[in-house]
Every structure is written in structure tokens, then in C-alpha cells.
N, C-alpha and C positions, 0 to 999 in steps of 0.2 A: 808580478805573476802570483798564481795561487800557490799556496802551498802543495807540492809535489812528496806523492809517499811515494818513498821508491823503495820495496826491502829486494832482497835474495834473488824476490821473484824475477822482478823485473830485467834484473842484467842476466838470468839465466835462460830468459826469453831471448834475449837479444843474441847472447853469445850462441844459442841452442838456434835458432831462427832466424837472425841476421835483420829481423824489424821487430820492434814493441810499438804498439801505443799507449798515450797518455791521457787520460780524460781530463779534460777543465780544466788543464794548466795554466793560457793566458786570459786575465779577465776581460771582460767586454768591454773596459776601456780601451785598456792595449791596442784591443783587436781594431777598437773605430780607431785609434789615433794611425795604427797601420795602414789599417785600410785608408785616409784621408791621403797619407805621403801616400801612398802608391796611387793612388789614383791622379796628383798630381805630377809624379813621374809619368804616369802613360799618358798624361795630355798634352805632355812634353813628347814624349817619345811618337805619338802618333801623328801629331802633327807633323813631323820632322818625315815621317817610312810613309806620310802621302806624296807616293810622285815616285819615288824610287823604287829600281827595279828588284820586285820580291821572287823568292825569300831573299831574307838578307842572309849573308854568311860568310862577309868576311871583316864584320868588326869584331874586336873584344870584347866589349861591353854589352852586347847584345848577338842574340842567333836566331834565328827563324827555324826551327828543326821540320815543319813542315808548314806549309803557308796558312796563317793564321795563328799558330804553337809558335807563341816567342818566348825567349829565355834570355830575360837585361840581370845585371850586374851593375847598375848602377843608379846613382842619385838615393841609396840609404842612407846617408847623412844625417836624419832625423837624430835628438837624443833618444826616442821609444826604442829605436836600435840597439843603439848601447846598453838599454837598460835590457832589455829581452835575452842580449845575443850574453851577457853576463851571465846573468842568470842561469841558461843553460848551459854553459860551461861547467859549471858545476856538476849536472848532470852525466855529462859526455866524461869528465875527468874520473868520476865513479864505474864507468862502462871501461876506460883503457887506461889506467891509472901510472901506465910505464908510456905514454906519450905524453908530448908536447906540443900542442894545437895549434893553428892559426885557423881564423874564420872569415868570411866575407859571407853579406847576404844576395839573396838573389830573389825574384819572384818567374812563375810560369803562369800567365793567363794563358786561358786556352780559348776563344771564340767558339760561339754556337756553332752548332753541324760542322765543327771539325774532327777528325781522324784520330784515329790514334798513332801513340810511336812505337818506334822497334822497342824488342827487350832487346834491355840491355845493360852492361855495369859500369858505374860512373869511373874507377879505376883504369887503368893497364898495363899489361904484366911486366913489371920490373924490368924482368932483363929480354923482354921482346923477345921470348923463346915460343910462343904459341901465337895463333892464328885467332882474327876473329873478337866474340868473348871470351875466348878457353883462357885457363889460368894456368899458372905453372905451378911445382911443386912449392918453391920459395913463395910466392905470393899467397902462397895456404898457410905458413907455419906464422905467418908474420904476425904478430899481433892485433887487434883492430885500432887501424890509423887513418882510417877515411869515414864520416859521419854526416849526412843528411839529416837534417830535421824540417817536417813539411810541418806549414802551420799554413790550413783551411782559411781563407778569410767570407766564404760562404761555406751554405751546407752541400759536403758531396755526398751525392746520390749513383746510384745504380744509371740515371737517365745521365745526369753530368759529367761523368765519368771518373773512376776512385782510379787511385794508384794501384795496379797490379804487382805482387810481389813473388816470388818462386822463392817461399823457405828452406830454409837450408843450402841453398846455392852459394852464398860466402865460404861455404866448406868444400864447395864440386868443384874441379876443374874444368870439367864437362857436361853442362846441365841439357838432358832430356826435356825438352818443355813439354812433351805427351802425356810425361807419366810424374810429372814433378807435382810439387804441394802449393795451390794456388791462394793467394789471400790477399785479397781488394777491400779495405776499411772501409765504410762509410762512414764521415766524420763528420762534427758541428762547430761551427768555428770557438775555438779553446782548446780543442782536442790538438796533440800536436803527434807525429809519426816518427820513429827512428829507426832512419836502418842506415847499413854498413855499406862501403861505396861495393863494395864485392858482390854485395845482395843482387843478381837480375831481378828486373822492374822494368814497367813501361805504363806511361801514360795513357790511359783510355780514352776512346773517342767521346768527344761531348754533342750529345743527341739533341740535346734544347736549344733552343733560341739566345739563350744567355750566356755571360760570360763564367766559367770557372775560373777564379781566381784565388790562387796559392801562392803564396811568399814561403821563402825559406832559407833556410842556414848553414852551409855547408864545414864542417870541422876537418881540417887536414894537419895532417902530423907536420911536423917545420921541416922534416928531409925531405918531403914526399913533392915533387917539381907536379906542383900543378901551374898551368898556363894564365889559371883568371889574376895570380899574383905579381903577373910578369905583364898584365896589360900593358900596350903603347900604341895601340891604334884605335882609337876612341872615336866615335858616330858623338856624343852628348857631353863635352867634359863642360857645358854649361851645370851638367848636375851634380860633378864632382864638389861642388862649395858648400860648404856647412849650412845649413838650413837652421 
């Protein structure tokens, strides 16, 4: 990776906004050697989702969020992984320096002239005391324990569709999406994006003929019961093997 300046500013964007970006953090090896494994993951994985009834939605290792928008968790094996998902660790451990992470990677390709998704927050609420997105009192005072990092492996565009964000929402319980603070990055592949799983976000519809394709990294505190760690119903454990 490139060298990352990170001072004052940056974690006070994040903790003030609940997303920062980062310019030209992975270099254009990285990114080809990424882009190479993943594109051999999806010619695994597509081969496999011709014939079956879509969306898919009840494996672990893969979801369909709406048909054509798939979300795999699997076959990152490569060492580029290793070396990437290190590396930003160090980053993430600067933004919440009273957690203790665990990671797994994922990618969302998004196919031409598909939709977009709900907003929404990757978390939810602790103690199941609210409806929906809303959050609760406890899941505001918490620390930040949940971390996204979107790393572009093309360029997004306005036509392709960026990630929408509503800043400041990691601090709302109840966010207004009429009158909230909107912010859609357009990025170049190196650039990478952070925000807090609390953050509401959603996926834009991608207008072009082409694929948008973004890999990413997800960081969760070791208490925090996320479901991708507890996988046992696997579509592909051909891609569970070290590469």
C-alpha cells in the first residue's frame, strides 16, 4: 500500500461524519492483483447461480440484495488479502483504539442497469429495543465497533453509481433522510472509503452497461455477533482453499 497520511483531521472526519476518504492508498498493483482473484471468484461463482432460482438468499457466503446486486464472502484466500486487510488495520485501530477487531473480506459487483438499494445500517440495535433502522440510546454511546472500507476496483461515476452516505447518522437514532447531509464520493481505483457500520448508506443504481465492481473489508469488534463469522451453509466451499 501507499503510504497513508493520516493526522487529527482524518479521524475527526470520521468520528464527526461517520465516513472519510482516502486518496491513492492501494497501488495499481494491488488493485490488478485484486481485481485478477476476484474476477476468478465470479467465474466461479457465476457459473455455479446459472440455472438457480434468483435472487439467491439463503446462503452464507453469498446474497443477492436485489437481482443482479450480489454480496460473496468468499474465495479471498489470495495472499494480496492478507497483505491489504493488515495494513488497514492499522488504520481502523487509530479510529477505535479501545476495540479489538476481527475482519473478513467481501466484494459487491453490481451489473449494468441495475437499481439501487435501501438505506440502510450495516449494524442492529443491541438490545432489539427499536424498530427498523432506528437505533437505541446504548447503541449511540458505544464506541465505534463496526468499520467498512470500500476499495473501487473501477472508476465510480455519477452514471455507475457512488455509495450514498447520510453524515452524521452514526449519532441519530432517527435519521430524516429529507433533510439529512448527503455524500456520494466519486472515486478512482486506490481511493478507499470509511465509514461506521451505524453510518446509513445505500448502494446506487448503476446506469451503464458495465459492471461496477467494489471489493471490501469489513472490521468488527470481537463481542459484536456478526452472522458472516458463524457461516455453515456454503453455495462454494470449493473457494474456501488457499490459492
Amino acid at each position: 500500500m501507499n503510504d497513508v497520511h493520516m493526522d487529527e483531521s482524518f479521524i475527526d472526519t470520521m468520528l464527526n461524519d461517520g465516513v472519510v476518504v482516502f486518496k491513492n492508498v492501494i497501488n495499481a498493483n494491488q488493485i490488478q492483483l485484486m481485481k485478477n482473484e476476484i474476477n476468478h471468484i465470479q467465474k466461479i461463482v457465476m457459473s455455479k447461480l446459472n440455472g438457480m432460482k434468483r435472487p439467491i438468499r439463503t446462503y452464507s457466503d453469498i446474497a443477492e440484495r436485489f437481482l443482479g446486486r450480489l454480496d460473496y464472502r468468499c474465495g479471498f484466500t489470495a495472499d494480496i488479502f492478507d497483505q491489504v486487510g493488515k495494513s488497514l488495520v492499522n488504520i481502523i485501530k487509530k479510529m477505535s483504539p479501545q476495540i479489538d477487531f476481527r475482519y473478513y473480506w467481501g466484494a459487491i459487483p453490481s451489473l449494468g442497469q441495475t437499481g439501487s438499494t435501501n438505506m440502510h445500517r450495516d449494524v442492529y440495535p443491541i438490545l432489539n429495543t427499536t424498530k427498523g433502522v432506528n437505533l437505541g440510546t446504548l447503541d449511540l454511546m458505544l464506541p465505534p465497533y463496526y468499520f467498512t472500507v470500500l476499495i473501487p476496483l473501477v472508476e465510480i461515476t455519477k452514471e455507475n453509481g457512488p455509495t450514498v452516505f447520510i453524515k452524521k447518522s452514526h449519532r441519530v437514532a432517527v435519521v430524516d433522510e429529507n433533510v439529512s447531509d448527503i455524500y456520494a464520493p466519486l472515486l478512482t481505483p486506490g481511493d478507499i472509503v470509511i465509514f461506521e457500520g451505524r453510518t446509513m448508506h445505500q448502494g446506487s443504481a448503476n446506469n451503464t452497461n458495465e459492471e461496477r465492481l467494489i471489493t471490501y473489508i469489513t472490521f468488527v469488534a470481537n463481542w459484536y455477533h456478526d452472522q458472516t463469522f458463524e457461516m455453515n451453509d456454503y453455495l462454494f466451499p470449493e473457494l474456501l482453499i488457499k490459492r
